[in-house]
Backbone as CSV, one residue per row, in Angstrom:
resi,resn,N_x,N_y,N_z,CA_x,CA_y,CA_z,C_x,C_y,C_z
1,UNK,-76.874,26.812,-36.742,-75.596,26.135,-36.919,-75.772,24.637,-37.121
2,UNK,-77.025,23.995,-36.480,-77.290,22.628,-36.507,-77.457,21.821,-38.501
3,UNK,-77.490,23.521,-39.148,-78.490,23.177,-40.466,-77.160,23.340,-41.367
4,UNK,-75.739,23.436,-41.036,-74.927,23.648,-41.491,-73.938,22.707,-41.733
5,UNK,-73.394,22.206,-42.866,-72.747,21.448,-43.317,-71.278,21.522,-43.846
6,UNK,-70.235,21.762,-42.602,-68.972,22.654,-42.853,-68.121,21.859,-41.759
7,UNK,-66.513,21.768,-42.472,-65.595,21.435,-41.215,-65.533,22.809,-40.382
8,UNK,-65.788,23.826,-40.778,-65.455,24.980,-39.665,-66.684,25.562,-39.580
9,UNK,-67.217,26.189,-38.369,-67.963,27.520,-38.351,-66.958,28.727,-38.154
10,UNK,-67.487,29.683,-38.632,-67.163,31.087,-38.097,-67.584,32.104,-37.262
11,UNK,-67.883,32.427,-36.322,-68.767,33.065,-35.366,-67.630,34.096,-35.428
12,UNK,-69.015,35.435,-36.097,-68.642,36.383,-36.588,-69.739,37.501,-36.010
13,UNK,-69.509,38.226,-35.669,-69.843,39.946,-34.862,-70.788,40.660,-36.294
14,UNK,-71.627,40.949,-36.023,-71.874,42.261,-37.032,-71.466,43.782,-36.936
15,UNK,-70.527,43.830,-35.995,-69.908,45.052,-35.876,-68.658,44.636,-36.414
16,UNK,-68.159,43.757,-36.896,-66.866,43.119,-37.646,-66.045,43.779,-38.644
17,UNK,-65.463,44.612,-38.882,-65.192,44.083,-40.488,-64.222,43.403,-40.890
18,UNK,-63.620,43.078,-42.015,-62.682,42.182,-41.769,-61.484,42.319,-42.937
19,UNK,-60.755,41.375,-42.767,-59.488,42.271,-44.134,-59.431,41.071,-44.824
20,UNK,-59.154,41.095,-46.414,-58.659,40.368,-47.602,-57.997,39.140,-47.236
21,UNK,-58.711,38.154,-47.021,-58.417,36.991,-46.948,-57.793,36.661,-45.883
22,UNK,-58.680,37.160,-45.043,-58.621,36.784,-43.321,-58.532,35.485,-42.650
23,UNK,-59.303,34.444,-43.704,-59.449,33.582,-42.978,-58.527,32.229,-43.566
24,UNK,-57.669,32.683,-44.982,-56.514,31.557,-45.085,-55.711,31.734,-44.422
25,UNK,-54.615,32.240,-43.161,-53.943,31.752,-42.348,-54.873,31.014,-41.105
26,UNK,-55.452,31.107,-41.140,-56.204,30.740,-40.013,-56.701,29.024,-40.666
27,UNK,-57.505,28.913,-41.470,-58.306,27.223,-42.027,-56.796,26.835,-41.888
28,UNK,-55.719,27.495,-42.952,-54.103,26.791,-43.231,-53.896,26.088,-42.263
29,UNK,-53.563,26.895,-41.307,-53.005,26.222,-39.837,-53.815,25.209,-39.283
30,UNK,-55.162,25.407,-39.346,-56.112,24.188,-38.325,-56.230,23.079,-39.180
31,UNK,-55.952,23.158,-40.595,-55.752,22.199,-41.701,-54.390,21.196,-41.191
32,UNK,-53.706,21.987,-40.542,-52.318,21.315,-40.513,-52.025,20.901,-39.253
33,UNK,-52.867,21.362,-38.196,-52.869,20.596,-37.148,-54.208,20.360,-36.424
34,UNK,-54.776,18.745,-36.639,-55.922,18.371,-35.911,-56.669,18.931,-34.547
35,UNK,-55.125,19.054,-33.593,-55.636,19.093,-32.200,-56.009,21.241,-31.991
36,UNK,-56.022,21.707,-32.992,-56.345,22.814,-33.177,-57.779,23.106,-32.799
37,UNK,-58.667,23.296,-32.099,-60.327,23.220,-31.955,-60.766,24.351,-32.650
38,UNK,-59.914,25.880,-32.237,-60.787,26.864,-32.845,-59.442,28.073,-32.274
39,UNK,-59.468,28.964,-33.378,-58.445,30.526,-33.749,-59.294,31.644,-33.864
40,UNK,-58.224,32.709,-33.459,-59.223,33.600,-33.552,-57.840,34.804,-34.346
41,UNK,-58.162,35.985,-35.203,-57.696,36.649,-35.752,-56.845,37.620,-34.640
42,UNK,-56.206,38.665,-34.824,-55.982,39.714,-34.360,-56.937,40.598,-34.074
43,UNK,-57.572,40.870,-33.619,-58.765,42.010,-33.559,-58.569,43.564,-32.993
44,UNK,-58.526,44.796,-34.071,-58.056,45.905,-33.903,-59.315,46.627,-33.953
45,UNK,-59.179,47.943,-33.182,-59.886,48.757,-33.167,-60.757,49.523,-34.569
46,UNK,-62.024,49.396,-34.896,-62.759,49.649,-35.651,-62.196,51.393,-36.084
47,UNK,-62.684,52.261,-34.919,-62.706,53.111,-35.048,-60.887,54.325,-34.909
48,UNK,-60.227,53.051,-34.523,-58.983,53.587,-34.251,-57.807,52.893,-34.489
49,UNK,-57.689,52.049,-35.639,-57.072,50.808,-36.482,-55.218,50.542,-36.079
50,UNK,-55.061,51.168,-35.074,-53.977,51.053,-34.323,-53.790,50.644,-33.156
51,UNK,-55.337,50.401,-32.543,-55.145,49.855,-31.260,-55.530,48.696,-31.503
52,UNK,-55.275,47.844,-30.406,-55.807,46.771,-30.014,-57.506,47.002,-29.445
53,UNK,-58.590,45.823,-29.683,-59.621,46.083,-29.707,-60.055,45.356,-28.372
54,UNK,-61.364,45.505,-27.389,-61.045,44.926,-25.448,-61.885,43.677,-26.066
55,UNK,-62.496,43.143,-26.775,-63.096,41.916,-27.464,-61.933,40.890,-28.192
56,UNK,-61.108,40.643,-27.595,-59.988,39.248,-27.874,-58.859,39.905,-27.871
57,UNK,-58.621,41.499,-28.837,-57.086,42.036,-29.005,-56.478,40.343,-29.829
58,UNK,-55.110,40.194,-28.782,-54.261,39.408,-29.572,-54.278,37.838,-29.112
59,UNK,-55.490,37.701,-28.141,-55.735,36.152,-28.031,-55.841,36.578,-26.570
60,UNK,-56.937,35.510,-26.057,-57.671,35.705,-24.627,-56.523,34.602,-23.676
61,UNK,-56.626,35.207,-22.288,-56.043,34.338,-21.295,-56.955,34.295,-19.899
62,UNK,-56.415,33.845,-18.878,-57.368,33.594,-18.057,-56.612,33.733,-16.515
63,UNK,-56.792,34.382,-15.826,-55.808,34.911,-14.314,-56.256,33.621,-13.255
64,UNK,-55.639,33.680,-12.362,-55.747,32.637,-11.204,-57.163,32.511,-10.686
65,UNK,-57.645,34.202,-10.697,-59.582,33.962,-10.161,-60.101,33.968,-10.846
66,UNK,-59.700,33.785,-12.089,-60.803,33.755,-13.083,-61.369,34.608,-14.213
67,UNK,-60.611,35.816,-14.329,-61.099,37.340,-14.820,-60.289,36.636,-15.984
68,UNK,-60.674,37.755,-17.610,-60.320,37.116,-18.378,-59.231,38.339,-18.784
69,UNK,-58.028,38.128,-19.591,-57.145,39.115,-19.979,-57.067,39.125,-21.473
70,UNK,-56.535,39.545,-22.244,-56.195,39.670,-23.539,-54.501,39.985,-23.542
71,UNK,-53.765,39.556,-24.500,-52.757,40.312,-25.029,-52.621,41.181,-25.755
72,UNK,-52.546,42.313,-25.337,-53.028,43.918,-25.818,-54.068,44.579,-25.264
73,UNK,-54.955,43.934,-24.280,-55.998,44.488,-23.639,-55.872,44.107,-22.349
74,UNK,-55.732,44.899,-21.308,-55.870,44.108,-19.481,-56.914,45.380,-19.052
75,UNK,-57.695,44.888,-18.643,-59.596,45.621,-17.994,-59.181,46.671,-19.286
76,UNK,-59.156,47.803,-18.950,-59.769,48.897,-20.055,-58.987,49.435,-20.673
77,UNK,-57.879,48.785,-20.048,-56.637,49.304,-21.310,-55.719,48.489,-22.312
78,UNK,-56.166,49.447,-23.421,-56.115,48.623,-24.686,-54.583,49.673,-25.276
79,UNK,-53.893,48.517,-25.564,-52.318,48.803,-26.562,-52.470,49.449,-27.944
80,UNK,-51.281,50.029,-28.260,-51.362,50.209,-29.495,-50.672,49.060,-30.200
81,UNK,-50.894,48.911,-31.304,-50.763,47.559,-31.803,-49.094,47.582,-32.494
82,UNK,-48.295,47.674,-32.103,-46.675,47.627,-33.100,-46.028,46.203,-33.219
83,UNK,-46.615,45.496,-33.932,-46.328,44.403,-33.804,-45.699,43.678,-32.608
84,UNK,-46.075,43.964,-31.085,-45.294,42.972,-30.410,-46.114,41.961,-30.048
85,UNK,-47.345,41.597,-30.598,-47.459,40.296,-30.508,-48.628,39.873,-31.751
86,UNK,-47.089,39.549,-32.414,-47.475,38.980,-33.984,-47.600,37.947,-33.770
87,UNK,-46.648,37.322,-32.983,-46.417,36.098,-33.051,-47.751,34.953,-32.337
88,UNK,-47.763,33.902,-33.265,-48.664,33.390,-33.486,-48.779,32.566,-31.920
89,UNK,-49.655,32.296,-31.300,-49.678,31.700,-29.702,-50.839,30.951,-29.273
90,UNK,-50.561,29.911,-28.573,-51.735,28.783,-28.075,-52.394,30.069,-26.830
91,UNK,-53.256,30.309,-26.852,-54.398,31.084,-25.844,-54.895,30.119,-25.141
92,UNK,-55.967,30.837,-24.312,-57.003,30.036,-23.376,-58.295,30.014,-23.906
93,UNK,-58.691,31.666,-24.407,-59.888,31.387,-24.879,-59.433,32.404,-26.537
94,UNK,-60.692,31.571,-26.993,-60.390,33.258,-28.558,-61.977,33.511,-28.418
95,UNK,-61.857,34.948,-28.990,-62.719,35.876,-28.917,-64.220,34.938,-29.618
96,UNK,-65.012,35.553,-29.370,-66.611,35.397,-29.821,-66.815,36.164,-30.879
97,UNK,-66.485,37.054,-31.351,-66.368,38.218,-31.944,-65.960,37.799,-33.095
98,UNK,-65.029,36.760,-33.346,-64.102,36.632,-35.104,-63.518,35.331,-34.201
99,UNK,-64.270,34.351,-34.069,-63.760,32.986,-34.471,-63.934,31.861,-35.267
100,UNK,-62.653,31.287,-35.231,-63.366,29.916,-36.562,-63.005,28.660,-35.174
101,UNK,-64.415,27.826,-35.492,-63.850,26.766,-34.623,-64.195,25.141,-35.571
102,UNK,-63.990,24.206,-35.132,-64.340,23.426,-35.951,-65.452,22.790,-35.296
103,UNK,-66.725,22.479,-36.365,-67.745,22.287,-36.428,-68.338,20.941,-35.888
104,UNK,-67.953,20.064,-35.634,-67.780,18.443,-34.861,-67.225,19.087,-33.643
105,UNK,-66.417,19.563,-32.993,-66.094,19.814,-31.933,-66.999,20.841,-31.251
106,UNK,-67.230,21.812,-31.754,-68.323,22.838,-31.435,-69.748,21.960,-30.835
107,UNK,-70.525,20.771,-31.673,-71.112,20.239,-31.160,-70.736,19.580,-29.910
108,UNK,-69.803,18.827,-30.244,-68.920,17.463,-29.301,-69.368,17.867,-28.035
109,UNK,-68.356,19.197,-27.527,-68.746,19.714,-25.940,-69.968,20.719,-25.905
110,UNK,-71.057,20.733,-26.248,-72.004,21.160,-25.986,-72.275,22.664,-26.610
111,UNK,-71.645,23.062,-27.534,-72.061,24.606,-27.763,-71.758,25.321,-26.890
112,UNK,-72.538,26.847,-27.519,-72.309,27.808,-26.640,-73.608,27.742,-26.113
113,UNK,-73.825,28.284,-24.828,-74.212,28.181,-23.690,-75.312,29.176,-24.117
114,UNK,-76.322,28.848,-24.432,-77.693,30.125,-24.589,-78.095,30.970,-23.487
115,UNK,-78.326,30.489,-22.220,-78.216,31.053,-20.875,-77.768,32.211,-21.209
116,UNK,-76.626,32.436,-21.402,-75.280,33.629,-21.500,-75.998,34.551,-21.601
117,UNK,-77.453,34.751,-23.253,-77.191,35.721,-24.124,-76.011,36.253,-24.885
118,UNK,-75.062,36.986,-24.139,-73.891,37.826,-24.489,-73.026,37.771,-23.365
119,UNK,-71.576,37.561,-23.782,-70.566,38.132,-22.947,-70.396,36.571,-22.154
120,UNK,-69.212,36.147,-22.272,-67.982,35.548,-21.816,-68.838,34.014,-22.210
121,UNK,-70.019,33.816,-22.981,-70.150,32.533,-23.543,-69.272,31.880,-24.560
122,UNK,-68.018,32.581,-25.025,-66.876,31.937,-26.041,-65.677,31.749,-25.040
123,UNK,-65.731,32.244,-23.897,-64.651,31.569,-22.876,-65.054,30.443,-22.160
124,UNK,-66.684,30.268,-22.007,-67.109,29.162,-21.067,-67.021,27.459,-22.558
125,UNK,-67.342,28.262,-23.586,-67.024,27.302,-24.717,-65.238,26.585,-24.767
126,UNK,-64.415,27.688,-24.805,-62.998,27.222,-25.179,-62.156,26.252,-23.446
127,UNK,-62.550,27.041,-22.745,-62.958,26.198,-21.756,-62.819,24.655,-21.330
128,UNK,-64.290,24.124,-22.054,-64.509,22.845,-22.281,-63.683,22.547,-23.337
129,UNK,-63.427,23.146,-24.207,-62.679,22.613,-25.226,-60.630,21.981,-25.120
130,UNK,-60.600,22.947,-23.891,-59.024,22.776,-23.835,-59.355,21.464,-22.501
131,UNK,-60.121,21.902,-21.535,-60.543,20.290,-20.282,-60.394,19.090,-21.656
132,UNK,-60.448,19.218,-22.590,-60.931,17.911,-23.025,-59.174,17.770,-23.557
133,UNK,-58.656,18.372,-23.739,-57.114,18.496,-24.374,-56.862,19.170,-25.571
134,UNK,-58.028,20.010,-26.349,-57.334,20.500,-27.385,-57.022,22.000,-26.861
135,UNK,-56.350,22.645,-28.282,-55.259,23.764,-28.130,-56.831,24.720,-28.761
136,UNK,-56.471,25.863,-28.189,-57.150,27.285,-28.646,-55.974,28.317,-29.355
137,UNK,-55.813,28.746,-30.299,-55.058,29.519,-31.023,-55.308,30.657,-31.408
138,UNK,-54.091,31.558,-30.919,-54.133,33.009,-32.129,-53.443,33.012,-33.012
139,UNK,-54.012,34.044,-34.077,-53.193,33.763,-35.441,-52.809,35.741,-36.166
140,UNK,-52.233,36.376,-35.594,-52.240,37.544,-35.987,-51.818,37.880,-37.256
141,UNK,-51.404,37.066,-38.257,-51.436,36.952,-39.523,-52.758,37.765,-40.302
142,UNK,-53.955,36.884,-39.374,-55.084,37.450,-39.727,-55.816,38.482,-39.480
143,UNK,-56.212,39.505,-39.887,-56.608,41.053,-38.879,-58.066,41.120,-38.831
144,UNK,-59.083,41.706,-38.349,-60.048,42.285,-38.579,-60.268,43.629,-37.579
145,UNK,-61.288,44.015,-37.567,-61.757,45.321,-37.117,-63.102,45.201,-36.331
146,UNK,-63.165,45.746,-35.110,-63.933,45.672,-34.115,-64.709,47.048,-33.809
147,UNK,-65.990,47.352,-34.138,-66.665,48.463,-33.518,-66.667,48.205,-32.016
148,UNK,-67.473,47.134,-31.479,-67.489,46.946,-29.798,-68.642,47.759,-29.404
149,UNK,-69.495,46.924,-28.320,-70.331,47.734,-28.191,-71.635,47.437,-28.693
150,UNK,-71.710,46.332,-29.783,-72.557,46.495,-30.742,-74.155,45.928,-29.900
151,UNK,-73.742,44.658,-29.359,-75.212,44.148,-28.721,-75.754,45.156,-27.741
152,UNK,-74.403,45.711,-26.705,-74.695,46.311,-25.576,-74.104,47.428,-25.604
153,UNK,-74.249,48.535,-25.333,-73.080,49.557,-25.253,-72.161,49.338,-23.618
154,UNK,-71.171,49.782,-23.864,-70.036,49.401,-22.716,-70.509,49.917,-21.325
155,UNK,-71.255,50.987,-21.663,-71.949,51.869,-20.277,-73.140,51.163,-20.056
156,UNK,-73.412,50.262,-20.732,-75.052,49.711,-20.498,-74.856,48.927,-19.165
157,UNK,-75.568,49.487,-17.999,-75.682,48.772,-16.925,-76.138,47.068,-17.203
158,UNK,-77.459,46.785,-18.163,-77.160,45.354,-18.686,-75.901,44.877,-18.974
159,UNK,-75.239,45.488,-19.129,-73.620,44.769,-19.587,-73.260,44.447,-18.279
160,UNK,-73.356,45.084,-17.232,-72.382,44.841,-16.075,-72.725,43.847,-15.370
161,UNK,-74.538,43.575,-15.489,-75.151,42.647,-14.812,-74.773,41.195,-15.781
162,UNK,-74.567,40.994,-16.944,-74.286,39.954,-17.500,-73.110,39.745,-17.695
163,UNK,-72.188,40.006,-17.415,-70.727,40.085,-17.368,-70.303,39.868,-16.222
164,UNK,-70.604,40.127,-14.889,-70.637,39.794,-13.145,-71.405,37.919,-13.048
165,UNK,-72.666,37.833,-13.795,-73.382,36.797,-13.805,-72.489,35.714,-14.814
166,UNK,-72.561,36.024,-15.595,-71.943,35.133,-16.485,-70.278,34.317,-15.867
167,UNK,-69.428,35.143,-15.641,-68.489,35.249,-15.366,-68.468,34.011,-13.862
168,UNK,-69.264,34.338,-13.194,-69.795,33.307,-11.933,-69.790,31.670,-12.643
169,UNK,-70.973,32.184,-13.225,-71.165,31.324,-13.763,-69.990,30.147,-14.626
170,UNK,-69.451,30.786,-15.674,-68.343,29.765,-16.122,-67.266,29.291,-15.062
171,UNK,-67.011,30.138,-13.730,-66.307,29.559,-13.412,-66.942,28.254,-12.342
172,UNK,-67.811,28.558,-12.264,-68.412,27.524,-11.682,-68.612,26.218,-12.519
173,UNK,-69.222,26.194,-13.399,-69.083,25.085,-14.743,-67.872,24.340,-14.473
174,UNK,-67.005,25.345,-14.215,-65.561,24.467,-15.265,-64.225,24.260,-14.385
175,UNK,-64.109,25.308,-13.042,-63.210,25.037,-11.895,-63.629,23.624,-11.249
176,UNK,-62.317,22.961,-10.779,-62.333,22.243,-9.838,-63.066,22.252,-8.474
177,UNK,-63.998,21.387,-8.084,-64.756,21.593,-6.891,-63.559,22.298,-5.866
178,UNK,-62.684,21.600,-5.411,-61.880,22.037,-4.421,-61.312,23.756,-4.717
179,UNK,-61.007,23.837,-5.861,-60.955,25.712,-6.100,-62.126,26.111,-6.070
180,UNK,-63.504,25.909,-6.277,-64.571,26.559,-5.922,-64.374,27.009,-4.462
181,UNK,-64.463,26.241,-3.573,-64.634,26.445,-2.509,-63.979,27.512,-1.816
182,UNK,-63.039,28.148,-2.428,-62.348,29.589,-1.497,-62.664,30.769,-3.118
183,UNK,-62.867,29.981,-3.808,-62.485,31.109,-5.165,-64.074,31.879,-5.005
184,UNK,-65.300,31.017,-5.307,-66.317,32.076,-5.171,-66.590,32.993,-3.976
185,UNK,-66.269,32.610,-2.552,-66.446,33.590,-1.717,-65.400,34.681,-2.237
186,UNK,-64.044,34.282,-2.666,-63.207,35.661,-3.418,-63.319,36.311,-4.058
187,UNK,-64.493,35.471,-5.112,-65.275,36.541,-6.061,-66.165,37.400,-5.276
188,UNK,-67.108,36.873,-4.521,-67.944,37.766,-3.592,-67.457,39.200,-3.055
189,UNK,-65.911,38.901,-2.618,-65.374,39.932,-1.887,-65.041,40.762,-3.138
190,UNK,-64.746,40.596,-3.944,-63.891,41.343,-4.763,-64.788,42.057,-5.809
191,UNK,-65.956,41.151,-5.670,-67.377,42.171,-6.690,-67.736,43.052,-6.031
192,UNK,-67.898,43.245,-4.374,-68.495,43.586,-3.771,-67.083,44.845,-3.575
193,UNK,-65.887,44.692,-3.992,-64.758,46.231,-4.654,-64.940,46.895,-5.417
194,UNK,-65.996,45.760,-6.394,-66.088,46.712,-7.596,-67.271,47.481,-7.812
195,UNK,-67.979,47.324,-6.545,-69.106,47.951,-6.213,-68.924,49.041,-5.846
196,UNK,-68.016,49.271,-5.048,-67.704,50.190,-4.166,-66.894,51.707,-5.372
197,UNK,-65.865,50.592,-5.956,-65.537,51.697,-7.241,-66.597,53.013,-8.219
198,UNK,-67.697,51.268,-8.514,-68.852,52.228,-8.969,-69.229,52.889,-8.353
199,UNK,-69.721,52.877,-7.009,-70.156,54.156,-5.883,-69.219,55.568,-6.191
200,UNK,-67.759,55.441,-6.011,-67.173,56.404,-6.189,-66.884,57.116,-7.618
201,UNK,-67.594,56.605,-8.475,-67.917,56.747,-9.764,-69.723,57.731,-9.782
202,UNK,-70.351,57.445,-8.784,-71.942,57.429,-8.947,-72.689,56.960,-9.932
203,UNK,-72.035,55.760,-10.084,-72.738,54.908,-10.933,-73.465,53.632,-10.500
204,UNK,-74.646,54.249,-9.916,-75.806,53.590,-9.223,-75.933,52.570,-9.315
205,UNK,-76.594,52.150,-10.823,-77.433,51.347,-11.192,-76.662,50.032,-11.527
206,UNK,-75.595,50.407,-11.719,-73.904,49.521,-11.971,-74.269,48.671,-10.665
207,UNK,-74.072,49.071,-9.348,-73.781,48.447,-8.320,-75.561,47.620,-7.960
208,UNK,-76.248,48.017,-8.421,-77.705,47.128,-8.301,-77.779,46.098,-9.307
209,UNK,-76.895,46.198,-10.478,-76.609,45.236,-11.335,-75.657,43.703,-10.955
210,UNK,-74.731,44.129,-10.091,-73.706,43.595,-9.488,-74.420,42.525,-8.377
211,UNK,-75.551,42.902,-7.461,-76.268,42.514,-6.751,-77.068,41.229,-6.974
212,UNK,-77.744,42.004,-8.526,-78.632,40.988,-9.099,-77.633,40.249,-9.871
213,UNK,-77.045,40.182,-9.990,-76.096,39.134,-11.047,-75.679,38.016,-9.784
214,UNK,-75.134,38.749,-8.829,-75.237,37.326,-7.548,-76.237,36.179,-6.814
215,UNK,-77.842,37.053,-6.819,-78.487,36.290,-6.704,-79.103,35.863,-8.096
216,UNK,-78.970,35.925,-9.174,-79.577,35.284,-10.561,-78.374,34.213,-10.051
217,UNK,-77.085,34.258,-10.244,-76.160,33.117,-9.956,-76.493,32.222,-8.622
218,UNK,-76.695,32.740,-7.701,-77.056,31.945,-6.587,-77.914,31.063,-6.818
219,UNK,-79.259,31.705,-6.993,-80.317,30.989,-7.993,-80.800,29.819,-9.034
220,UNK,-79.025,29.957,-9.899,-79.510,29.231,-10.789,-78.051,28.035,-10.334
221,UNK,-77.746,27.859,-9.094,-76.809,26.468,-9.038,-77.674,25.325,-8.832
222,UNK,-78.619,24.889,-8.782,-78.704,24.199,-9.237,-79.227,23.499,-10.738
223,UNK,-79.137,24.457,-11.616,-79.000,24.396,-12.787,-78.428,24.600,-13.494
224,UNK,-77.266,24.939,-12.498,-75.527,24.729,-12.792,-75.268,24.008,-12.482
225,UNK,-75.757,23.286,-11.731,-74.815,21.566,-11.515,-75.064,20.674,-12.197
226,UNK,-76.718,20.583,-12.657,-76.977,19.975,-13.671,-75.381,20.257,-15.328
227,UNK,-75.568,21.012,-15.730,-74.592,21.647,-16.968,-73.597,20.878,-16.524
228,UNK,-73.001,21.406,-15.297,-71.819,20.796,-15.162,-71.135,19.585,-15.194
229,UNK,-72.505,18.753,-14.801,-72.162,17.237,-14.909,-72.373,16.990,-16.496
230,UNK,-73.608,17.608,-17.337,-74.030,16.971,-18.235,-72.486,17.511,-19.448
231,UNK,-71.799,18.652,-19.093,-70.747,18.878,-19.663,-69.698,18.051,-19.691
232,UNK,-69.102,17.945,-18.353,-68.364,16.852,-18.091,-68.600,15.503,-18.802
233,UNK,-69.625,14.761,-18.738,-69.707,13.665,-19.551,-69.217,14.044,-21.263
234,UNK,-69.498,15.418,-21.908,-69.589,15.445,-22.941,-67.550,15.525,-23.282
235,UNK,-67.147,16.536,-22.486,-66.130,16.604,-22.273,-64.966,15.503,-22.175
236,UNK,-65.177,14.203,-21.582,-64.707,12.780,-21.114,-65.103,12.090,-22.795
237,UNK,-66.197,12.536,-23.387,-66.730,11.721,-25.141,-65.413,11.936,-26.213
238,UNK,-65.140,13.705,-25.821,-64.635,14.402,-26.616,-62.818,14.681,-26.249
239,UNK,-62.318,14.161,-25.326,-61.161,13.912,-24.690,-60.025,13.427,-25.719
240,UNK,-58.986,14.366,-25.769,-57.574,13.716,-26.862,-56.488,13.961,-25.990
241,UNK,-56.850,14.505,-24.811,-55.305,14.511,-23.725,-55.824,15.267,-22.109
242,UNK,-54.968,15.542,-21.811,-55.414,15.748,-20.156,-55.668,17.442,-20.463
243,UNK,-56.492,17.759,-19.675,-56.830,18.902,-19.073,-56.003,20.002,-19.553
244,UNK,-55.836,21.077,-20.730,-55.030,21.503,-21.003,-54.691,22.508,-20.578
245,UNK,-54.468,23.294,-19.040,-53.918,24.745,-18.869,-53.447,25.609,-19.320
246,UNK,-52.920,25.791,-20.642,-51.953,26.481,-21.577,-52.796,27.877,-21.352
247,UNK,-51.969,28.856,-20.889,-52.844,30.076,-21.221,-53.447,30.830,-20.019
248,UNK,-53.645,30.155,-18.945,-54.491,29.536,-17.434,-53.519,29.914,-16.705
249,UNK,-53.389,31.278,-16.135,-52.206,32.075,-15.227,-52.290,31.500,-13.775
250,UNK,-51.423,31.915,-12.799,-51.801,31.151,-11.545,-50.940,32.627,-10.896
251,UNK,-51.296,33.952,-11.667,-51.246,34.888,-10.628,-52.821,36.020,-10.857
252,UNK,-52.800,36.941,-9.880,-53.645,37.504,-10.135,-54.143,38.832,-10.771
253,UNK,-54.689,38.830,-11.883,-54.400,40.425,-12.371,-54.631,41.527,-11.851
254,UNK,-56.044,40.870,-10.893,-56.556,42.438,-10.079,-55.381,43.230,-9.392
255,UNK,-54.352,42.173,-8.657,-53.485,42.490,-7.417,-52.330,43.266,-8.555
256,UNK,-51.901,42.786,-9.729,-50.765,43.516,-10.248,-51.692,44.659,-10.775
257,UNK,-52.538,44.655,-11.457,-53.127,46.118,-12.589,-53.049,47.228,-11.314
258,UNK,-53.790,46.995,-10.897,-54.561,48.207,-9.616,-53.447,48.392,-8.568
259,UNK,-52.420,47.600,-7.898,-51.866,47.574,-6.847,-50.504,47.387,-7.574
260,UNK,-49.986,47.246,-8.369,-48.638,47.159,-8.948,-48.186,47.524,-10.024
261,UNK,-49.412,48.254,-10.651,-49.521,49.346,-11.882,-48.980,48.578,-13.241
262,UNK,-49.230,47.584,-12.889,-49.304,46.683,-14.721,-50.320,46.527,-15.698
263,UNK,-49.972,47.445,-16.263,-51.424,48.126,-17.334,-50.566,47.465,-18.621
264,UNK,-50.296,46.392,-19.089,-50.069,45.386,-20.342,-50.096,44.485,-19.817
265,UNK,-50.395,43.609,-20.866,-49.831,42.215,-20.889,-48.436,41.574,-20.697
266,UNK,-47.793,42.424,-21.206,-46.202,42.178,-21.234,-45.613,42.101,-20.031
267,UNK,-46.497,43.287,-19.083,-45.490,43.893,-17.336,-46.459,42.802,-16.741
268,UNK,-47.270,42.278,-17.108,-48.143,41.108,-16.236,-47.671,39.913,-16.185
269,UNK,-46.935,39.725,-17.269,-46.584,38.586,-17.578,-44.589,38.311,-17.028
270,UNK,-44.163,39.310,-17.558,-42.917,39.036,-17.222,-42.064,38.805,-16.056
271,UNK,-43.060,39.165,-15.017,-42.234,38.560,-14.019,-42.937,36.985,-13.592
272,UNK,-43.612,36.262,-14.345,-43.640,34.782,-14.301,-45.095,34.771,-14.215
273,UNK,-45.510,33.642,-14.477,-47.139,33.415,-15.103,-47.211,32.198,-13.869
């Protein structure tokens, strides 16, 4: 990307495909407004072109602890797509999968995070991008098509261990010291639920994944604090307004999905964000 000479990149999936001129509503709009950093398409199911796809759906959001949601996707359940959310909307994060971001800004706050490998390094990116004040956008104008699956398969116990790790990880980067301090022991408790799920699943190797993803995270703070500061400075370079929350829920999804049976976006949302 360093060898590339473009106002936009596109960070694009090879399990992708994509539809007839996908990407003029999308340049249109970031053409027309500066504080735009980076959009991401609609993203529908590859294999089932009516659903919503669990890799962005209709634009990423972000719950009070930190778990990430989609509109059209909340944990494993994915919508069918009838247009109820065409409408075009400032997000928190857009997908990794089918985004355009702009190419000066992409540098500005530091890239994506190599550490990652895979999985939730385009939320720890958009992230920094909205701390600094710009907007993250969906644009469902634009469609593409999602196989999923492609680096990792969904059952791949590697997935669970980098998705538990990772996930630590950004929020550590990018929360406020003072929310660290009760939020990761909450993560602790609440990984250590989803351990227990996998048990009642007998899915072993899931819950030894979960384990090691805590101490790889434990492990590597102090080479998370390093990032964090060296982000922050980059973040303060790259600054056009305050800290932008847009998108950044302040309830919790685990407590409504599982305990209050809100399996959309819509029943998650409507009784107040």
């Amino acid at each position: 990307m360093q060898q590339v000479e473009a106002p936009y990149y596109v960070l694009l999936n090879s399990d992708v495909e994509v539809s007839a001129n996908w990407l003029d509503p999308i340049i249109k709009w970031m053409d027309e407004d500066p504080t735009i950093a980076a959009c991401q398409p609609k993203v529908l199911a590859y294999h089932n072109k009516t659903l919503f796809e669990h890799a962005g759906a209709a634009g990423g959001y972000m719950d009070a602890l930190g778990y990430p949601l989609c509109r059209g996707r909340i944990m494993d359940t994915c919508e069918e797509d009838q247009g109820q959310y065409n409408a075009k909307e400032e997000i928190f994060w857009a997908t990794g999968a089918a985004m355009v971001i702009r190419s000066e800004l992409y540098h500005a706050v530091g890239g994506l995070d190599a550490d990652y490998f895979a999985h939730m390094e385009e939320i720890d990116l958009c992230w920094r991008l909205k701390k600094a004040g710009f907007k993250i956008m969906a644009q469902p104008a634009s469609v593409v098509f999602h196989v999923g699956g492609g680096t990792l398969s969904y059952q791949s116990p590697r997935k669970t261990y980098l998705n538990f790790r990772n996930s630590l990880s950004t929020i550590f980067k990018n929360e406020s010291a003072g929310k660290l301090c009760w939020l990761i022991p909450t993560r602790l408790v609440l990984d250590g639920v989803a351990g227990v799920l996998f048990l009642t699943k007998g899915q072993f190797a899931n819950i030894w994944q979960i384990i090691k993803a805590h101490f790889s995270f434990y492990g590597s703070i102090p080479s998370l604090l390093k990032k964090r500061k060296a982000y922050g400075q980059l973040i303060e370079k790259a600054r056009i307004a305050p800290n932008n929350q847009k998108g950044q829920f302040s309830f919790s999804m685990i407590w409504k999905y599982y305990l209050k049976g809100k399996k959309t976006y819509g029943e998650l949302t409507d009784e107040g964000r």
